[in-house]
C-alpha positions in Angstrom: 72.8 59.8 97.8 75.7 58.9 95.6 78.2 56.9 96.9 82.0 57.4 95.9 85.1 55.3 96.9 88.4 56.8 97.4 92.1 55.3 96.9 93.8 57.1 99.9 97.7 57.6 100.4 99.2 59.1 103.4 102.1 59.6 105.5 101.2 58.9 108.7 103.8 60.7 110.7 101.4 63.9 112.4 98.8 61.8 112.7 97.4 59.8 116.0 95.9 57.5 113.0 93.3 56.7 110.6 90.4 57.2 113.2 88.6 60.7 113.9 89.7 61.9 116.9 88.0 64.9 118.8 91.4 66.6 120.2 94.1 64.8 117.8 94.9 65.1 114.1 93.8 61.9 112.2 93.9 61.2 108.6 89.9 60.6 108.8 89.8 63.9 109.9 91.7 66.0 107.3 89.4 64.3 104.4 86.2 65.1 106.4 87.3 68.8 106.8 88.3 68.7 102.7 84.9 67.0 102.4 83.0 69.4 104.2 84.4 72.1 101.7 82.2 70.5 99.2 79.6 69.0 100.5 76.3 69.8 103.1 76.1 66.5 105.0 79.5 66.8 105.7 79.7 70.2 106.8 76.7 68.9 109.3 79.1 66.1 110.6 78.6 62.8 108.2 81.5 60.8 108.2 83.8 58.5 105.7 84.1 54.5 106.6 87.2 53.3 105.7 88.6 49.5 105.0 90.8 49.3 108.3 92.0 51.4 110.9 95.8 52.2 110.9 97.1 52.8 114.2 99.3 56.1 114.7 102.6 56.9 112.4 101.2 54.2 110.0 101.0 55.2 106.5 99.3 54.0 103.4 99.5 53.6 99.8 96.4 52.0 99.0 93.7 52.8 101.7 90.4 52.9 100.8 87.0 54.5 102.2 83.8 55.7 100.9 81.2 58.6 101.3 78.0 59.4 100.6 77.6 62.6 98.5 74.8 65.0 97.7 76.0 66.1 94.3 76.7 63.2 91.8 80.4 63.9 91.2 82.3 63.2 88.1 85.1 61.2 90.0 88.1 63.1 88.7 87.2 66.7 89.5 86.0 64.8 92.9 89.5 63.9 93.7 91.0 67.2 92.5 88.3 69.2 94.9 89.8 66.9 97.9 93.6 67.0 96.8 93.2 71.1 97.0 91.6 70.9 100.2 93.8 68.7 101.9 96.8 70.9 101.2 98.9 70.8 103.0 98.3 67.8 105.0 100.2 64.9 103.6 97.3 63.2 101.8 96.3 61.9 98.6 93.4 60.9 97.0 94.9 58.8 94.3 91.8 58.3 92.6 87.6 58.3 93.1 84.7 56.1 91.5 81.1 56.0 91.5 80.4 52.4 93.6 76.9 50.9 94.0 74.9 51.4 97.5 75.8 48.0 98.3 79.7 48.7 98.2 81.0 49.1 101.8 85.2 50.3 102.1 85.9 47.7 105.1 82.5 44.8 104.7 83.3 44.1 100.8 86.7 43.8 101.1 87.9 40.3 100.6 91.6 40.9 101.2 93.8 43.7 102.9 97.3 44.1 101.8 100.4 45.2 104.1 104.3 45.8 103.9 106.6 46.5 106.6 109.8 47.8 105.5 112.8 47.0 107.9 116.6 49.0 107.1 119.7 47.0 108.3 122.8 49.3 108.8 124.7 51.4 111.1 124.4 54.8 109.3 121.2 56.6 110.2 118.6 56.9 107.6 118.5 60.2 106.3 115.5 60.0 103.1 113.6 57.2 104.8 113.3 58.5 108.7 109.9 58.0 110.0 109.2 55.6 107.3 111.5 52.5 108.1 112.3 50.6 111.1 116.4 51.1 111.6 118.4 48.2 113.2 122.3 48.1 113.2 123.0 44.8 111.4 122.2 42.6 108.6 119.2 39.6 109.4 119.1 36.3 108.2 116.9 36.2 105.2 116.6 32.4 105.1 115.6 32.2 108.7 113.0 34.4 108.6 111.4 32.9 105.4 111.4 29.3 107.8 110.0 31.1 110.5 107.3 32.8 108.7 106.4 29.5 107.0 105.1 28.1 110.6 102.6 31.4 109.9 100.6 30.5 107.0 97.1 29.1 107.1 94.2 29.2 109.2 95.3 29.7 113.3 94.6 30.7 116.2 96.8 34.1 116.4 96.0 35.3 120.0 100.0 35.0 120.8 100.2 38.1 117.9 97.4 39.8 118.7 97.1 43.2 120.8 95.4 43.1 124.5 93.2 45.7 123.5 92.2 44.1 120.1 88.5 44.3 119.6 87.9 41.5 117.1 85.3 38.8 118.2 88.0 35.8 117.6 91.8 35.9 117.2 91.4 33.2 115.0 92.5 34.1 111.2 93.9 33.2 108.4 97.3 34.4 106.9 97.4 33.9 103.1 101.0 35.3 102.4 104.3 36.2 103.6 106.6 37.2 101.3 110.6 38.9 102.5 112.3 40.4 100.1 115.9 41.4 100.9 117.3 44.6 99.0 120.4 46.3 98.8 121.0 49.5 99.6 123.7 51.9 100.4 125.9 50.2 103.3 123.2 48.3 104.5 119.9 45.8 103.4 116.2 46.6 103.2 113.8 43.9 104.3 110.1 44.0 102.9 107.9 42.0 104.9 104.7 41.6 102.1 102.0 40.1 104.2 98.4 39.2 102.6 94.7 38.1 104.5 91.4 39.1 104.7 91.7 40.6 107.4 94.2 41.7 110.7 93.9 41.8 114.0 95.4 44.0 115.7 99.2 45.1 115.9 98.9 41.3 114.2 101.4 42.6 111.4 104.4 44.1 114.0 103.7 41.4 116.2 104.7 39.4 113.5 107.9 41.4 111.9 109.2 41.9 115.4 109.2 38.2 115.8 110.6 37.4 112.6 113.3 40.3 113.2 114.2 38.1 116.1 114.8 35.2 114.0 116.9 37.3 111.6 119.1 38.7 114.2 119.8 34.8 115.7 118.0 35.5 119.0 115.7 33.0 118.0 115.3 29.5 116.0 112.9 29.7 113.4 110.9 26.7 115.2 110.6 29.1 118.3 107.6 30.8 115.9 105.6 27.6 116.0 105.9 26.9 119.5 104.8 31.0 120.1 101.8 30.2 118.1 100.7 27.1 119.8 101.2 28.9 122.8 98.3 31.1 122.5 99.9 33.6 124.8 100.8 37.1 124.3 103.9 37.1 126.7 105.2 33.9 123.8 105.5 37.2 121.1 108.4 38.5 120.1 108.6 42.4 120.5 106.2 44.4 118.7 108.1 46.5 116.2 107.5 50.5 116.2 104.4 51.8 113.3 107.0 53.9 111.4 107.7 50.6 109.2 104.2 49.9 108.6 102.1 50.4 105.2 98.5 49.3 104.4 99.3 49.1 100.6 96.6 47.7 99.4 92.5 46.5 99.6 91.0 43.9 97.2 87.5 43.9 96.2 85.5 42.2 93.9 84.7 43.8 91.8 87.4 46.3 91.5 86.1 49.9 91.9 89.3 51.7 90.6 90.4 51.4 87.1 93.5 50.0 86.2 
């Protein structure tokens, strides 16, 4: 059976996340139903793997799964079939390609991209509700940087990692954070850009709700590094809500999308 990858965007805001769910609307769920429009195994119950799981009101930008067809597709009229079935859930394929057998969405992915986008001001968000977290005032973007640096490199990240996290070790490693601070009307943006190979998880709020901490002055950016050696949970800062949350992006070697 052929075996396509798709580039995936969604909003995440009706769904109870990425993973098929039998009373809930998930996002693995609407492209199974536009799947089983086009294809047998699918309308018999196959299912899509995908390269993480994204927890409920997360969205994405650059999500990726694959499936295993019947009919060899021609990729483009592939991901025009989908986008027409999907209507009008808010998902996209952004693009489809023919991968080899030995291409797997989550197992050959070598890096997983997120950015959490974080709104400074006292006006309510009007264009970006459900899609930012809001606090009232401006953060310290120096502090956060120093804080975030105590972050990079191979650790033991049980202190950010979720009780009900199902990965054999909390130990990873963190290959980039980058803040950027941008202005916008009466207030600042903050994207938290954060690279690895892999999450635990709630690893990425665990982390921005920390950091937001440092940014506000609650604490010293050296507070991160002592909740990091302290391997404990209750050492975290508070877990900032999934609204803010993207999965923008899966790396793969070779690339299966063009461009």
């Amino acid at each position: 059976m052929p075996r396509f990858a798709l580039l995936i965007e969604y909003d995440g805001t009706p769904f109870a996340g990425w993973q098929a769910q039998a009373d809930q609307p998930s996002v693995q769920g609407a492209i199974e139903a536009a799947l089983a429009r086009l294809d047998p195994g699918f309308a018999q119950g196959a299912r899509i793997a995908a390269a993480g799981r994204t927890d409920a009101g997360v969205h994405a930008t650059g999500q990726v799964a694959h499936a295993d067809l019947a009919r060899d597709w021609d990729p483009f009229r592939l991901s025009e079939a989908l986008n027409w079935h999907l209507k009008p859930a808010p998902v996209a394929i952004l693009s489809a390609a023919r991968v080899g057998d030995d291409f797997h969405a989550r197992f050959s992915a070598h890096e997983r991209r997120y950015t959490f986008r974080l709104v400074a001001r006292r006006a309510p968000v009007t264009h970006d509700r459900g899609r930012v977290w809001q606090v009232q005032n401006p953060l310290d973007l120096d502090a956060m940087q120093a804080g975030a640096a105590h972050l990079l490199g191979l650790h033991d990240f049980t202190t950010f990692r979720s009780t009900m996290c199902q990965s054999n070790s909390p130990v990873k490693t963190l290959d980039q954070i980058r803040i950027e601070e941008i202005a916008i009307p009466q207030g600042r943006e903050y994207r938290f850009h954060l690279r690895a190979r892999s999450f635990l998880h709630n690893q990425v709020r665990s982390i921005v709700g920390t950091l937001e901490r440092v940014g506000a002055g609650s604490w010293p950016p050296s507070r991160v590094a002592q909740a990091l050696a302290a391997r404990d949970r209750a050492a975290c800062g508070p877990v900032c809500p999934p609204q803010g949350l993207y999965l923008t992006g899966v790396g793969y070697d070779p690339a299966p999308f063009p461009g």
